[in-house]
Each structure stands twice: as structure tokens, then as C-alpha cells.
N, C-alpha and C positions, 0 to 999 in steps of 0.2 A: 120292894120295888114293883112298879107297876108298868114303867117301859117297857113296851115289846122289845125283844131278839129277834136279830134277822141271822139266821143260819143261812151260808154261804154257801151253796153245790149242790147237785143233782141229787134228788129225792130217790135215787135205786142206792146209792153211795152206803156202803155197810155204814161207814164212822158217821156220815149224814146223819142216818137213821136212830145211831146212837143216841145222837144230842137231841134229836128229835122226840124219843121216846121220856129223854130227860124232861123236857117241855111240856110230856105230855100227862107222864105221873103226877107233875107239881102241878097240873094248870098252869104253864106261865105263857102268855102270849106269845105267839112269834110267825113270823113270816120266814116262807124259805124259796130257796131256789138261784141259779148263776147269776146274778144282778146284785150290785150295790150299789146303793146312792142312786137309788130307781134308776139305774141303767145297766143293761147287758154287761153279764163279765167272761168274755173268754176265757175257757180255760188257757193256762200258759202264757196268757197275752204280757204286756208289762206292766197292765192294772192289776193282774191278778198277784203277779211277784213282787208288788207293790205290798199288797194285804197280807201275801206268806212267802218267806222269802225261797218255799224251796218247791210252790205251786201245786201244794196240797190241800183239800178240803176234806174238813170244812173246817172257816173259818166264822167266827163268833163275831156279830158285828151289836153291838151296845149302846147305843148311844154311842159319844164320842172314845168310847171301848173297842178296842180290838181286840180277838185273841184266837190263838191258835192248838192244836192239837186236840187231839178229844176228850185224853184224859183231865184234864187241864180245862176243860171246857166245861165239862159235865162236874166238876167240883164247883166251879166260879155258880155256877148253876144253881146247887144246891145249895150251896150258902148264902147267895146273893137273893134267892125268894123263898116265898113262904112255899109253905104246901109239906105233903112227906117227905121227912127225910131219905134222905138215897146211901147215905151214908151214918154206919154204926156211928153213937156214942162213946161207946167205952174205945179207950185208948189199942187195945190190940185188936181189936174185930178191924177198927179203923182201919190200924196199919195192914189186916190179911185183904182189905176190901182194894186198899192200894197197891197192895202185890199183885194181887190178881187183874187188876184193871192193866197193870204195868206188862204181865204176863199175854194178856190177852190181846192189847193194843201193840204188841212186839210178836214174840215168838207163837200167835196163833195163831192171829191174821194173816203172817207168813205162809202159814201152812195149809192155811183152811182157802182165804181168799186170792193172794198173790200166784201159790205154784199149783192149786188146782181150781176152785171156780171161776177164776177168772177163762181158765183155758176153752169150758163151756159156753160162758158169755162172749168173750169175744177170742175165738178158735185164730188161731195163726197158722196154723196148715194149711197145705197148697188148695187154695182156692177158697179156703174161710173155711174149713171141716177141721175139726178137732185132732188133736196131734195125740193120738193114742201112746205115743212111747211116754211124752210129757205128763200122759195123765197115770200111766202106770209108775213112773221114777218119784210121783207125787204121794201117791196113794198111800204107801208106808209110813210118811210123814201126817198125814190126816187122821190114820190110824191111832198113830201115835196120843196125837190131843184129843182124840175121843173117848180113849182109854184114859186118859189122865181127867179129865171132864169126870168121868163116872165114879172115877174113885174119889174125888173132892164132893158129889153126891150124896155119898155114901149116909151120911145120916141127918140131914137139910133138904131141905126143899128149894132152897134158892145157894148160891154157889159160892155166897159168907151169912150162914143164917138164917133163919128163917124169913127174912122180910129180903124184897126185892130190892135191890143197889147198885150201883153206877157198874160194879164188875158185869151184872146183868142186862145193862142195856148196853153194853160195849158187847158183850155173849151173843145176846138173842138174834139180830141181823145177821149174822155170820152164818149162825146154825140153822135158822128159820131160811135162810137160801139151802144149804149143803142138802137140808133135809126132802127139799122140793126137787129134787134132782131125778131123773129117771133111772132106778137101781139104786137109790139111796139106802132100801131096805138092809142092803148088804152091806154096806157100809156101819149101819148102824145096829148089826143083829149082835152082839154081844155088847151093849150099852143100854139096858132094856129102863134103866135110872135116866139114863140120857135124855131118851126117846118122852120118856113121862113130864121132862122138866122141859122141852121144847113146848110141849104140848100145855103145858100151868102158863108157861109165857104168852105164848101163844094166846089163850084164853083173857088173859088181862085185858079190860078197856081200852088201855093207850096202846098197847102191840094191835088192838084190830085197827086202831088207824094209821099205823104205823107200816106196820108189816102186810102190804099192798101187795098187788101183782105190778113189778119196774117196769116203768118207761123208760127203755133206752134211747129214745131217740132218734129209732131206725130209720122212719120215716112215716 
């Protein structure tokens, strides 16, 4: 297929980034950002609950294709164009590639991006300053997946195998934020496998144009 993808949501959006990275390994065309059908999309608006019904992005727009979720995204992605694959062959790499994309787009982004960088990005203590108890009740939890990150490490270089895969562009946005944190060192000084595979991502073609300094939007 040679049709462009237009990815639907703001370019700082971890899962955004995800699919974008997908776009970006394969060379597959695509356009991004809040508009579809060349016009402005609110978030939350009733165009937006139109395209998902529960006003999350990003959404996959295809031609007369829609689709939602990421995981979900970045498979249709892979299969639907040429370029490298992002996804094993063999029948059991497959299914550890889809645990972990299932793993990571559920119980990590939880922990990584919902109960703590977000509280950096956009702080809800009195007066926009970061709610220090929120980010201490979080930390244990972040802990947690960084330690389980290291140990799935342990003898690969990418997080199913040695080639890079959709579990890893769902990965790298998440981490490539936590790790630009101020005091992230500490967060991350018994991961030192961790620190290295941020760093290999990092390094890749499509992550330098991917993995940008966000625009939020502030003004």
C-alpha cells in the first residue's frame, strides 16, 4: 500500500509517538496531528467521540479505514506495508511480542505515564507545582517496571529478540520521557541494561525524529 496514514493527536502523546515510530521504521507515509478531514479535531469534542468512542488517541485514519488503539494500530501497520518487519515470524516470539505490547500498553503506561509523568507535565498542586506526595505514592510502582524491564533485558538487546518490534515502539516514548526527568539517574541506577537499551533506541533513525523535545502547547 502506498496511501498515506494520517495519525490522529498531539505529537508529545506517548502512544502518538508509538505509531509514529511504526511509520517511521517501515518508511510508510503519513501525516500527523489533531485534524481530520483537513479540519481541526477537538479533543473531546463530538467529532472526536465520533472517531473513538471513548476520546482517546491516537486514532489511525486510512483511507476510508479507521482504527483505534495502538496495539492494534501498529500491527494493521505492519502487515498492511512493506518495509521491516516489526513483528517476529515464528509463532511464539509473535505471541511474546503481543504480551508484551499488551503488557506495556496496559499495566506500564499506568505506572510510568498516568500516576507519575504526567504529574511532571501537567502538575495539579495548588497553583500548577507538582504534588510531591502523588509523586512519592507513584514511585514504587515505576520502580517496579523498571526492574521487570531489566530483567526481560537480560540476554537481548531489544525487549523480544534481537530486532527491534512494535513491543518497542510502544517502550521507547514512555522511557525516552521518564529518562529526561531531572533525578532520573536515581530512578534508573540499578537498571544499568535499561539505561543501555534506552540509549540503542534512542540511537536509531526513526527515534531521532520521533523522540523530539514536546510541544505542549503552552503557548
Amino acid at each position: 500500500m502506498t496511501q498515506p496514514v494520517h495519525i490522529v493527536g498531539p505529537q508529545f502523546s506517548t502512544f502518538v509517538r508509538s505509531v509514529q515510530l511504526c511509520c517511521e521504521e517501515k518508511s510508510i507515509p503519513y501525516t500527523l496531528g489533531t485534524e481530520a478531514g483537513g479540519r481541526p479535531l477537538a479533543i473531546h469534542s463530538p467529532e472526536h467521540y465520533a472517531l473513538h468512542p471513548f476520546g482517546k488517541v491516537p486514532i489511525l485514519l486510512h483511507g476510508e479505514r479507521r482504527l483505534i488503539e495502538t496495539p492494534c494500530i501498529c500491527r494493521y501497520l505492519d502487515a498492511a506495508f512493506d518495509g521491516p518487519a516489526l513483528q517476529p515470524a515464528e509463532t511464539w516470539a509473535r505471541a511474546q511480542t503481543d504480551q508484551w505490547t499488551g503488557i506495556l500498553a496496559g499495566y506500564v503506561d499506568q505506572a510510568l505515564v498516568r500516576r507519575y509523568l504526567l504529574e511532571f507535565v501537567f502538575p495539579k498542586g495548588e497553583g500548577g507545582t507538582v504534588r510531591e506526595d502523588a509523586v512519592a505514592d507513584a514511585r514504587p510502582g515505576v520502580v517496579k517496571v523498571l526492574t521487570l524491564l531489566e530483567e526481560q533485558l537480560a540476554e537481548e538487546e531489544y525487549l523480544v529478540g534481537g530486532d527491534f518490534t512494535i513491543a518497542d515502539a510502544i517502550a521507547a516514548p514512555m522511557l525516552d520521557y521518564l529518562a529526561g526527568l531531572p533525578g532520573a539517574e536515581d530512578l534508573f541506577a540499578e537498571t544499568p541494561r535499561l539505561v543501555a537499551y534506552i540509549e540503542r533506541v534512542r540511537g536509531r533513525p526513526a527515534a531521532s525524529r520521533v523522540l523530539v523535545a514536546p510541544d505542549l502547547g503552552r503557548g
